[in-house]
N, C-alpha and C positions, 0 to 999 in steps of 0.2 A: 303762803303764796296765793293770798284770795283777792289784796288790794296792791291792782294796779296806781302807782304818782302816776295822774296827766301830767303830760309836758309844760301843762302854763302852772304847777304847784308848785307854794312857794317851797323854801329848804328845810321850814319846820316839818313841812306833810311828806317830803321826801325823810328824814330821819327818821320819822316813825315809819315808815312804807320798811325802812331798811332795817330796822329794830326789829321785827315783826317779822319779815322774810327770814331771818337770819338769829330768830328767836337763840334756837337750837345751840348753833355755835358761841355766840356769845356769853348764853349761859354755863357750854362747857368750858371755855378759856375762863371764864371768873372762878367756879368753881375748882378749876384746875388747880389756879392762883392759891385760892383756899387752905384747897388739901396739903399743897409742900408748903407752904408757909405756917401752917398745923402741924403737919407731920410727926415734929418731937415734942410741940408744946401739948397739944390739945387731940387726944387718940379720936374723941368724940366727934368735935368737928371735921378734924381729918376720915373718917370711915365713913361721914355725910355726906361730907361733900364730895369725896372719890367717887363716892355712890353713883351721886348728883351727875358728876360729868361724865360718868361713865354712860350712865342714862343717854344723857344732851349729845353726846358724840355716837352713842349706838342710835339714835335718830337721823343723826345726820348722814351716817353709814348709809342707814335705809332706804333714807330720800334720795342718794344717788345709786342708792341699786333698784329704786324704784323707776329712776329716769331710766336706767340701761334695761330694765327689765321691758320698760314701752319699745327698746327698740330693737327687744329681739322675741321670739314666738316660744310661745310654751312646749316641752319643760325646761329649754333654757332661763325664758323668765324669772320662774319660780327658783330655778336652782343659783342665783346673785345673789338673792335676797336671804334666801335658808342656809347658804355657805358663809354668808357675811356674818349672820347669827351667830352661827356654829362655834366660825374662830373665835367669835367676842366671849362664846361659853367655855370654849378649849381654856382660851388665855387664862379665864378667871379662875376654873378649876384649877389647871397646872400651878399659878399662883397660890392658890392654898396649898398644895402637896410641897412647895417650895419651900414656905415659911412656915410651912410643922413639920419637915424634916420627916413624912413618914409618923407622926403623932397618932394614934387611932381615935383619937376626935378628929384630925384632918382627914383623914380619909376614910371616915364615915360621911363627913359633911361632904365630898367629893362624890359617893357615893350617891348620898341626899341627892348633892346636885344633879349627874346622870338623868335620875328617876324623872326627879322635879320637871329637869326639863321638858320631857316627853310630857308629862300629866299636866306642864302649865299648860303647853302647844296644842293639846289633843280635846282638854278642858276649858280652859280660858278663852285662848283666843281661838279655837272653831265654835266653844261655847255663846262667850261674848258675838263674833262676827251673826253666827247664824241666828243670834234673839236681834240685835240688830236690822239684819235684812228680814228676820221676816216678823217684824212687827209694820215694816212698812212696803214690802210685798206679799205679804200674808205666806206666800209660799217660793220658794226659789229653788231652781233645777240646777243638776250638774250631771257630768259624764260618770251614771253609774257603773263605769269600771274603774276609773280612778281610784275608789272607794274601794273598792272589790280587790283590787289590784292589792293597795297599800296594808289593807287589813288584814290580807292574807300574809302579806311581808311582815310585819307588825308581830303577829302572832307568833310568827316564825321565831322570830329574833326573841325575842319577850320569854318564850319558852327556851329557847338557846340559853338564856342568862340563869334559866333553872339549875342548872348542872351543876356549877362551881358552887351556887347555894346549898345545893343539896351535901356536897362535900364537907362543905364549914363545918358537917358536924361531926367529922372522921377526928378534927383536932391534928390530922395532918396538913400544914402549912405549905410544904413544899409539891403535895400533891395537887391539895388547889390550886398553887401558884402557876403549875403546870396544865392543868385543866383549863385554868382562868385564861393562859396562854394559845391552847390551842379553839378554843370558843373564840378569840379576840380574831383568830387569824381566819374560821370559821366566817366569820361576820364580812372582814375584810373581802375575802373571795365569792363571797352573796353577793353582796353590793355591785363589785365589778359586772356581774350579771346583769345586777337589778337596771345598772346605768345604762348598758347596751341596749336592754328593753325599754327604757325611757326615751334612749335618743336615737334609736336606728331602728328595731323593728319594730317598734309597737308604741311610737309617736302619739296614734292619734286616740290611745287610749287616755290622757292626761292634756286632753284638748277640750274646748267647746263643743259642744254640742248644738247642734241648731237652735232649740230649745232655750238655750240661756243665754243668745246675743240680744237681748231684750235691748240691753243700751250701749251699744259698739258704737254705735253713733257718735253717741256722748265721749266714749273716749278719743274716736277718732279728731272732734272737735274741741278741744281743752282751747281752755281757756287761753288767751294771746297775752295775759300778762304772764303765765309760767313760764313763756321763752324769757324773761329779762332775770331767772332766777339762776346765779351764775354758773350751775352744773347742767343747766340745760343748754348751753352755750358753747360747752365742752367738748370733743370728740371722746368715744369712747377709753380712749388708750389712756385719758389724761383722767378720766372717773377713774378707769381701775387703778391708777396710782395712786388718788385723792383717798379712796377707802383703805389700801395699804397702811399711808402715812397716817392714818387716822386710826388704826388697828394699831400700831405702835403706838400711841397717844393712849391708849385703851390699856394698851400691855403694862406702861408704864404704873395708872394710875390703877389697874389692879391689882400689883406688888403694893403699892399701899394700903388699898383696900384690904386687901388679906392679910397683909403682917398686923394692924392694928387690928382690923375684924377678929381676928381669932383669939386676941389678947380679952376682947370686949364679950367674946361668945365664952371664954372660959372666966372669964371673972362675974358675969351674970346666970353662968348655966343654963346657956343657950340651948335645946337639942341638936344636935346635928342634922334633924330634921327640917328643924325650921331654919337654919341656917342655908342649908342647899335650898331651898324652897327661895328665899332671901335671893340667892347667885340667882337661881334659874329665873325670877322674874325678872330684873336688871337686865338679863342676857336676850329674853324673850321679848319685852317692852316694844322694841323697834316694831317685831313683826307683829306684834298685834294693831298697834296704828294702821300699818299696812292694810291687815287685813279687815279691819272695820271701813276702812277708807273703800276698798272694794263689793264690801257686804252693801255698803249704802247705794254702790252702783249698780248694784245687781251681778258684779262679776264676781258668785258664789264658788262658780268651776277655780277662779284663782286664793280662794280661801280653804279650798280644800287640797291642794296641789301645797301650799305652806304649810296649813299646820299635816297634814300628814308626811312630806315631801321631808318638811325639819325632824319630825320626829325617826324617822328612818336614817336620815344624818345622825342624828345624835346618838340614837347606838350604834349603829356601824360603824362611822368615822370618829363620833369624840370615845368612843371606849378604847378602841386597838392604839388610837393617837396619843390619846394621854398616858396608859400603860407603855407606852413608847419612852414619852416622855419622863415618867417618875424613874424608868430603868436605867433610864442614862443621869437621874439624879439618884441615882443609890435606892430606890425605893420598889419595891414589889408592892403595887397595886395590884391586887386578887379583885377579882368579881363576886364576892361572897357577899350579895345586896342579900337583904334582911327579906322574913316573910310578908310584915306589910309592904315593905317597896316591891317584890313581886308582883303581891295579889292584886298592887293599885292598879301596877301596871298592866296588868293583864284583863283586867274588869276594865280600865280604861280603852282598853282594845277593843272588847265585846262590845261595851257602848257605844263607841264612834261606829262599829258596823251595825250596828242597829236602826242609828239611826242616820245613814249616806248610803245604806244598802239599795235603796229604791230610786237613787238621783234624786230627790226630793227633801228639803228640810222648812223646816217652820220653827216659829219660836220657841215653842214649847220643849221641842228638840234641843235649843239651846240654853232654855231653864237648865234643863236634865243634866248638861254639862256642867253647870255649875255651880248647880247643888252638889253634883259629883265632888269636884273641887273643892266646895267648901267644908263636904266633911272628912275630903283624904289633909286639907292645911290644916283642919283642929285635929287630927288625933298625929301629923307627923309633929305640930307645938308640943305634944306633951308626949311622942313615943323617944326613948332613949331605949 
């Protein structure tokens, strides 16, 4: 959406003006293509290019929860874009516990994925965003209680997930499953809190600060060719469909993704580590575009309100929702995550409060993230 066709271009400058707006989608309907026409022939290409349009359609997702997110005020914004996420990571999970039937390579890789997600969100893309923004404003501010707020949640939840682990080592199964059960409903009845405090009494903690409307400006003024991009066109009622029918498109092509993926992860001896790590990125892809898209603008308050915002979804809502889910597929999902997916997650915690405790971050800050990352993705490669 950066090149405006003048009206006197000929059809050649407008086909490319429309190949190029609409990158996204076309790449997912081709690959779409790909994937069922692969399906039974070619597992390889089919798992690719599922991959692929899962990617291309979870951007496209983005882009129009990024359009609804301009036109409505934080922490509604933020919560479009990390809920759009969320389901893309539900669906893909739920699809693996599907097509292993309950397997304990599926639902370790299930597991993988949970972690993953939080440690891509909390590492990568606030990593990624904040060396971004501040390699080119050297330093950038946000409302340090946002931080404060969420890292406290974090920790909470993070250490809540301890419990069930701690169990795993009873060798009683139906006690976990019971514990894993009440931690899940735990989580659920947090959250309900956490959201009222979001959006009714404690608003303007997860807001700008005076401090960091450096370029409101700028967004107040976008550019005049993003109206001719055709979800900004749209009335809201008709986005929220658009992402629906596009979430089934997603659901669909990750049943493929996961029936062949898992055939491909057990005939190479994939870990389950890296396999979740695999989903969570896929799943996370959309909002880190986002959020580098915002780090460039200086609106660092909106990069921290996602990647912390999604990671608070993702254990709250995708934990109690998928164990939902596998139960009414015949399956007991327990919460009994492993010692490294713990202690990542929990060191991942400390770290993001270290460094958004002060409203202040710098690159270097987002080096730290993702050296973080790269040494929790080499040892979840090789832990089984």
């Amino acid at each position: 959406m950066d090149s405006h066709p003048p009206a006197n271009s000929g059809n050649l400058h407008g086909i490319k003006y429309y190949i190029f707006e609409y990158i996204d989608i076309i790449i997912g309907l081709i690959f779409t293509l790909i994937a069922f026409k692969t399906y039974h022939s070619s597992i390889y290409i089919s798992v690719f290019s599922s991959a692929v349009a899962i990617g291309a359609f979870s951007m496209t997702v983005a882009e129009i929860a990024d359009i609804l997110s301009d036109r409505l005020q934080e922490p509604y914004a933020s919560f479009v874009l990390t809920f759009s996420a969320v389901v893309v990571e539900i669906v893909l999970l739920y699809m693996i516990v599907s097509n292993t039937q309950g397997s304990s390579q599926g639902l370790d890789t299930v597991k993988g994925g949970i972690i993953s997600a939080v440690i891509v969100d909390m590492n990568v893309l606030l990593g990624l965003a904040v060396f971004v923004g501040g390699l080119r404003f050297k330093e950038q501010e946000h409302n340090e209680d946002t931080s404060s707020t969420y890292t406290t949640i974090l920790l909470v939840a993070s250490s809540a997930l301890l419990v069930p682990s701690i169990l795993n080592y009873t060798d009683n199964q139906q006690k976990l499953f019971e514990a894993s059960v009440m931690i899940a409903i735990l989580l659920m009845i947090f959250y309900m809190f956490i959201f009222v405090f979001q959006t009714k009494t404690h608003e303007h903690f997860f807001k700008d600060t005076a401090k960091s409307r450096i370029f409101k400006m700028k967004k107040r003024h976008r550019e005049v060719e993003d109206e001719d991009y055709i979800f900004y066109k749209l009335p809201n009622f008709i986005n929220f469909i658009a992402i629906f029918v596009l979430l089934v498109i997603i659901g669909f092509l990750a049943e493929m993704f996961a029936h062949n993926g898992m055939h491909l992860a057990k005939e190479y001896h994939i870990s389950s580590g890296l396999a979740g790590l695999v989903i969570a990125i896929i799943a996370v892809s959309p909002e880190v575009i986002t959020a580098l898209k915002a780090a460039k603008d200086d609106e660092i308050q909106r990069v921290i309100n996602i990647a912390m915002g999604a990671s608070v979804v993702s254990i709250m809502i995708t934990v109690p929702v998928l164990m939902i889910l596998a139960y009414f597929n015949g399956v007991m999902l327990s919460l009994d995550f492993n010692a490294f997916q713990v202690g990542a997650l929990i060191l991942t915690v400390i770290l993001v409060w270290k460094t958004t405790d002060n409203g202040e971050t710098n690159y270097i800050e987002g080096i730290s993230h993702l050296m973080f990352f790269a040494a929790y993705a080499t040892i979840a490669t090789l832990y089984h």
